[in-house]
N, C-alpha and C positions, 0 to 999 in steps of 0.2 A: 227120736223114738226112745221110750221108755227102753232101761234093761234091767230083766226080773230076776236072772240068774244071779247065786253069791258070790259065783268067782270071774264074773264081769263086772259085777260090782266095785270087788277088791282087788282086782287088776287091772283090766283095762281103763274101765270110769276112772278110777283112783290117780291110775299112772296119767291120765290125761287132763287133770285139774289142778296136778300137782306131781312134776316130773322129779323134783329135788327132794320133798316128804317120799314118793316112794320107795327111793337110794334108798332111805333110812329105813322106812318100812318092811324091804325085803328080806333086810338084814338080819331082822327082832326074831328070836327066837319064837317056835310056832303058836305058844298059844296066848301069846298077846298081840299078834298080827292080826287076825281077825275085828276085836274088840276094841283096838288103836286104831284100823282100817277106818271102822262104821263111825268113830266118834269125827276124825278128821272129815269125811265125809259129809255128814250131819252138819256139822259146825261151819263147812267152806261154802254147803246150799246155805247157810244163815246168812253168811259174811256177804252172798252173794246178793241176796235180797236188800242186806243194810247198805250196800255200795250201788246199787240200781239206782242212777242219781236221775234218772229219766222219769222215776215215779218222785211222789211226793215225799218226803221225811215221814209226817204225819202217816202218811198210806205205809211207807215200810215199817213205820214200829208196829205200827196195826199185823201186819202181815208177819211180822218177825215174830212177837209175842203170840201169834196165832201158830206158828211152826214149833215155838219152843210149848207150848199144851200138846201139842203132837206130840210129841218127842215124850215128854212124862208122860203119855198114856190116858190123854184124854181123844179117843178116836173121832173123826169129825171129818168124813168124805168132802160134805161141801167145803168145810173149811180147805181142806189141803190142797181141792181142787183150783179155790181162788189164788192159793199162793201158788201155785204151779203155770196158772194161766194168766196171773198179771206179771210178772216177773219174767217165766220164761221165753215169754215173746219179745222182751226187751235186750233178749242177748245175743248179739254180735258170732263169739266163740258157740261153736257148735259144742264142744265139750262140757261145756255150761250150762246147753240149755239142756244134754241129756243127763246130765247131774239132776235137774230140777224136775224132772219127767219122772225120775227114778226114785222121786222121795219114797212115793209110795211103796215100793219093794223095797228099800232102805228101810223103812219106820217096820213094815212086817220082819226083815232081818232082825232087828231089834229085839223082836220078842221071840226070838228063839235061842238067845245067850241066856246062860244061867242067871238069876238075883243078883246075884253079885255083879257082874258082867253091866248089866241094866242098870243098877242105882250109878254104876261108876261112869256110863256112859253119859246118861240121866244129866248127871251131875255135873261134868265139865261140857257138855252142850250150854245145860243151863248156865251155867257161870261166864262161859262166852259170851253168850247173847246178851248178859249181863252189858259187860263192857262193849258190846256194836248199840245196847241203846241207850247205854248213858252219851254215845258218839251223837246218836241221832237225837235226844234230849238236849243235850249241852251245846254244840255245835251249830250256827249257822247254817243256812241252806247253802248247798257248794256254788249257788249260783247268784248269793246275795252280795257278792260282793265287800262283805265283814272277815273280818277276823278278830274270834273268841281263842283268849289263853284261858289255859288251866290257873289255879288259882294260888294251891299252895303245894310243895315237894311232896306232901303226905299223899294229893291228890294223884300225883301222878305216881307214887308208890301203887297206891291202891288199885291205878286203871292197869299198870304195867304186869299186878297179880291175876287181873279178874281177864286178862285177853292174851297173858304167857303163862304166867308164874304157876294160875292154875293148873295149866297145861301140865307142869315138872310135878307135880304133886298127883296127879291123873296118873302119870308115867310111872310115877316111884309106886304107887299103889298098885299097876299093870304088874310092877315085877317083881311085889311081892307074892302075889295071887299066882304069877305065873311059872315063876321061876324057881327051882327047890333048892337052888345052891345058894349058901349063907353070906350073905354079904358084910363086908367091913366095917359098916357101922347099924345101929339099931333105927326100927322103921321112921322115929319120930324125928332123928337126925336128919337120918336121909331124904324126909320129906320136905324139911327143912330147905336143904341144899338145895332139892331140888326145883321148888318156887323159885328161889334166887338165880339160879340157871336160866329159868324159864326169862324171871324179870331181867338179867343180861341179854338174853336175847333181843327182846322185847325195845329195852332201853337201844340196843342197838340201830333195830330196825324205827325206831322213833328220831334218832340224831340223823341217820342216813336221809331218812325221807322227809325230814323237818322241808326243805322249799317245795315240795310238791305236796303235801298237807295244808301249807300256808294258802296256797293257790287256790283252795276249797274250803280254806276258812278257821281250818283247826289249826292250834299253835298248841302243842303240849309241853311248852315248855312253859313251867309257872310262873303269872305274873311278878309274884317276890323275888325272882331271881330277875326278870326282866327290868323290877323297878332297881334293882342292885346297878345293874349294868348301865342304869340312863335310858331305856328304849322302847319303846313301844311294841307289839305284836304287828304295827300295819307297818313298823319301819324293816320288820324282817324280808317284808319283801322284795327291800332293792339290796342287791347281790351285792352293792358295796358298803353294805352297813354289816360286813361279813367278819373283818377287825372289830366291830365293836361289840361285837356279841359273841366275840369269842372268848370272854370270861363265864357265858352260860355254858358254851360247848364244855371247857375245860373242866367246869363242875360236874359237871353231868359225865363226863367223860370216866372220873374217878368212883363215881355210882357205879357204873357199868364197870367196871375191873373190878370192883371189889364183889360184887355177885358173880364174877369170872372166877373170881378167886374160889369164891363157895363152889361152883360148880365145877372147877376142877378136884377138889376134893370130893366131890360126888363121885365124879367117875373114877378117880382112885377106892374109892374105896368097893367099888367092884369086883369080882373076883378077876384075876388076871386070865383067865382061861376063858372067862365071858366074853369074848372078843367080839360075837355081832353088838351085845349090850352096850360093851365102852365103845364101839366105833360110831353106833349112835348118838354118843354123848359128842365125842373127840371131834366129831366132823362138825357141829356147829358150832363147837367152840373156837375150834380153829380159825372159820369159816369168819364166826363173828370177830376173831381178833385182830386180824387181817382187814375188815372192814373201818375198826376201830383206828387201824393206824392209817388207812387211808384218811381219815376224816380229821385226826387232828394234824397231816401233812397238807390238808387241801385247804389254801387260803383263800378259798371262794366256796367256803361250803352251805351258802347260802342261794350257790347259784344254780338254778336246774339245770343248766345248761354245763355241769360241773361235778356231777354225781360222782359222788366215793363210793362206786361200783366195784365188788374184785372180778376181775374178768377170766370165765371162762377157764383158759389153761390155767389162771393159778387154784382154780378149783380140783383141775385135774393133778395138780402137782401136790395140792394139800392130800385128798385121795389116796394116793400113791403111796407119799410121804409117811401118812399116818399107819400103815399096815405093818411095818416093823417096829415102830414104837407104840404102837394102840394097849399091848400086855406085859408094859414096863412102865412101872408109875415112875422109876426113875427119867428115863427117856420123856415121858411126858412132862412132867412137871418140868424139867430143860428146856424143851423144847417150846412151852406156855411160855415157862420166865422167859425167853427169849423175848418173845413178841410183847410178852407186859411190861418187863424194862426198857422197851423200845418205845413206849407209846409213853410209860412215864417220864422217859427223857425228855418227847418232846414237851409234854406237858409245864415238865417245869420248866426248861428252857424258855416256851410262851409266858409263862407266869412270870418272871423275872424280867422280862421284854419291855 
């Protein structure tokens, strides 16, 4: 069942499609909550239609590119009604399919944020869907039994901007519109930072999930580095070719710190009194950095059956943790080095191996 209401929308729908974005969401001072809300929103019914692997590739970009005209304000009943009723019969989770039900009250939410509000939503919707259909362009069908790499670093720079990085630029832009207290550095820095943010993220959740990606066909990690290593994209998928592609991890690993690095200078440069703003920063970074040392400790990180998971309580313990250092860029930045010298040790420790 459809829900029409805004603050079902932005609360219950939301918190039920996405229990860890909400932590964050709750957090964000009020009037970027809204405008953040509708855009994750938007963007997660995309993701949802791009991963519907029961329909055809072909039929989702069709459908996907027909939601993102939605979304910039070309109105189109029948259209919204096909992606509603091919999609959400196809899902499983009940949360999902009242996401998909809901578009409609979502796209009229839409147009009751100011210009501003709308080009920005507009605008990182658009840029998402971007990168779910260069997924569905580039990428074998998840059931063809292929696997397609990316091609060159640059590429996967580019895809890591257009499905995070935009993201940290969406956000930096939220809080200037939103927020009236002057922040540390000026917007074009900040925005800066905050792509890179985004793309550590991003990079993160790309190394983590590198053997179940594989499994459907996608290998985002770039042929050039593969042909560096000796190894093919279909040799990624036996979990013991996991030593010999751990000069890709190791690379990539140092990509990903060094936009950790940017993004901890992000959220330093917040005001220290911003405490929902930085804690929105500080929890994923943490969150990601602790991932990252899972992955280059785990000598079968090729193996699904082997995931560099952080489990649970150490989520609840970062949480915790971060509440008396979140408005000490001292205490932070320690607290960071800690985890990034930990993960450069072992980095080189392997490189010397």
């Amino acid at each position: 069942m459809a829900i029409t209401d805004r603050k079902q929308l932005l609360g219950p729908l939301l918190k039920g499609v996405s229990r860890s974005f909400y932590l964050t969401l709750s957090i964000l001072p009020a009037g970027m909550r809204d405008p953040v809300g509708l855009a994750y929103l938007l963007a997660r019914a995309a993701d949802t239609i791009a991963d519907t692997s029961l329909i055809a590739p072909e039929k989702r970009l069709e459908l996907l590119l027909s939601l993102r005209a939605q979304v910039n304000g070309s109105p189109d009943a029948a259209a919204l009604h096909e992606v509603v009723s091919e999609v959400a019969r196809q899902q499983k989770d009940s949360d999902e399919r009242t996401l998909l039900e809901s578009l409609g009250p979502a796209l009229s939410l839409l147009a009751q944020f100011s210009e501003a509000d709308k080009a920005a939503i507009r605008g990182i919707v658009s840029t998402l869907t971007e990168g779910m259909e260069f997924d569905l362009k580039h990428f074998p069908d998840e059931s063809s039994g292929r696997v397609v790499a990316l091609q060159q670093p640059v590429e996967l720079d580019r895809y890591t901007y257009m499905v995070a990085g935009c993201v940290g630029e969406f956000w930096t832009r939220m809080t200037y519109a939103h927020v009236t207290t002057r922040l540390g550095a000026d917007e074009a820095t900040m925005i800066e930072r905050g792509v890179r943010l985004g793309k550590a993220l991003q990079m993160t959740n790309i190394l983590r999930d590198c053997p179940k990606d594989l499994r459907i066909g996608r290998c985002y990690l770039p042929q050039t580095l593969l042909d560096e290593a000796g190894i093919s994209a279909e040799e990624l998928l036996d979990p013991a070719n996991s030593l010999r592609a751990r000069p890709i991890l190791l690379k990539l690993l140092r990509v990903a710190l060094d936009h950790y690095r940017a993004g901890i200078e992000y959220t330093a440069a917040l005001p220290t009194f911003a405490l929902r703003l930085r804690l929105a920063c500080v929890w994923p970074i943490l969150i990601g950095l602790e991932t990252l040392l899972l992955l280059v400790q785990n000598e079968r990180w090729l193996d699904p059956q082997h995931p560099s998971k952080i489990r649970r309580n150490d989520v609840y313990r970062i949480l915790a943790g971060s509440l008396p250092r979140a408005n000490s860029n001292a205490l932070l930045r320690k607290w960071t080095g800690k985890r990034i010298a930990a993960i450069e040790a072992h980095i080189e420790s392997q490189t010397k191996a």
